[in-house]
N, C-alpha and C positions, 0 to 999 in steps of 0.2 A: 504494500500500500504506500502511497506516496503521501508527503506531507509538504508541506511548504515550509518548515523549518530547514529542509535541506539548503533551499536556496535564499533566506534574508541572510541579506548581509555580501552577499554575494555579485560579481558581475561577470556576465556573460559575453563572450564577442563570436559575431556571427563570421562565416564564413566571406570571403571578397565579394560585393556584388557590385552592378558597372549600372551609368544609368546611362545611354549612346545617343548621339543624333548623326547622320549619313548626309555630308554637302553635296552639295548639287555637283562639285568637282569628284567625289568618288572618298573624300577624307572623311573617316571615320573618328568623330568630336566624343570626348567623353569622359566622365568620370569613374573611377574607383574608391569606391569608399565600403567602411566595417561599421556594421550596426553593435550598440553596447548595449544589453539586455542588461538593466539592474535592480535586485531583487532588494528594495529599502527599509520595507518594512512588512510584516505580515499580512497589509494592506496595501500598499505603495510601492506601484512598479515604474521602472520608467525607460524609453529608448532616447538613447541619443546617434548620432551618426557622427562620422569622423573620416574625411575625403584625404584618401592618400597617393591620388594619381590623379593629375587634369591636363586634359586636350583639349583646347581654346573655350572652356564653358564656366568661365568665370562665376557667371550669374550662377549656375546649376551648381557646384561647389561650395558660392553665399548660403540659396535658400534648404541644400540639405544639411548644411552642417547648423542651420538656424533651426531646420524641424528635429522638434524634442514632442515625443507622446509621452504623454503621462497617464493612468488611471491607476485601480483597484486589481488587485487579484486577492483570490481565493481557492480554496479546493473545492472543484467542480463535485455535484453532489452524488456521481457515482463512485465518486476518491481515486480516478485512475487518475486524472491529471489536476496540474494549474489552471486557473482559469484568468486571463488577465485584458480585463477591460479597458480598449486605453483610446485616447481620443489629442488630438492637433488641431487646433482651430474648428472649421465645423467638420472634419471628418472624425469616421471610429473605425475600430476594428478592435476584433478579439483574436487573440493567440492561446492559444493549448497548449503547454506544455508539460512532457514527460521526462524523467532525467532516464538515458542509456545506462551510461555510469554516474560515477560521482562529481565528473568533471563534464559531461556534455548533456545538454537537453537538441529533446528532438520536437519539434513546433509544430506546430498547422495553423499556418493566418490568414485570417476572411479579413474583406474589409468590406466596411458596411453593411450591408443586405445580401453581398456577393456568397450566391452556395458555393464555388469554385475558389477553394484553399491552395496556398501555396506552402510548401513545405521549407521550412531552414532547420541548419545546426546550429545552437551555441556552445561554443568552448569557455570553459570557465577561465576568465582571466590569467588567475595563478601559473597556466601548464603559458604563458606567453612570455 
């Protein structure tokens, strides 16, 4: 059974992901950036973003390293997972999360109404 004591206190960083736009000359523009899943308090989760590669997308580097979600998590009421409701301005999403090991959770993130989840890893800080 999973608890959420495993993760307060804790931070997680997701695997590389790229946000791209393709010019009209064939150059591929873009960034890389790592999501920080952190677990704050029994109640209080939060993502931040942190861009570690940029190809001329200055602005796109500004406004993700500016978007922070914040909400609540909880243990979801059949206790297999986290449950973590988190919201930026007017959007939401919720993220699932279950831990592998003691070092990695495994996700499923909806956002908003969307039935169609994406899956991430987070690695826990510490092994970085």
């Amino acid at each position: 059974m999973i608890t959420i004591d495993k993760a307060i206190g804790k931070t997680f960083i997701s695997g590389p992901l790229a946000k791209t736009d393709i010019h009209n000359g064939g150059t591929i523009f873009g960034i890389i950036y790592y999501q920080y899943l952190e677990f704050i308090s029994k109640t209080e989760v939060r993502i931040t973003n942190k861009v570690t590669f940029n190809r001329g997308m200055r602005e796109g580097q500004y406004s993700k390293e500016k978007e922070i979600w914040v909400g609540a998590c909880s243990l979801d009421s059949d206790k297999k997972h986290i449950k973590c409701n988190l919201s930026y301005m007017n959007l939401k999403k919720t993220l699932y999360v279950d831990f592998i090991d003691e070092e990695t959770l495994l996700c499923a993130e909806y956002f908003m109404d969307d039935f169609n989840g994406e899956g991430k890893v987070f690695l826990c800080s510490t092994i970085y």
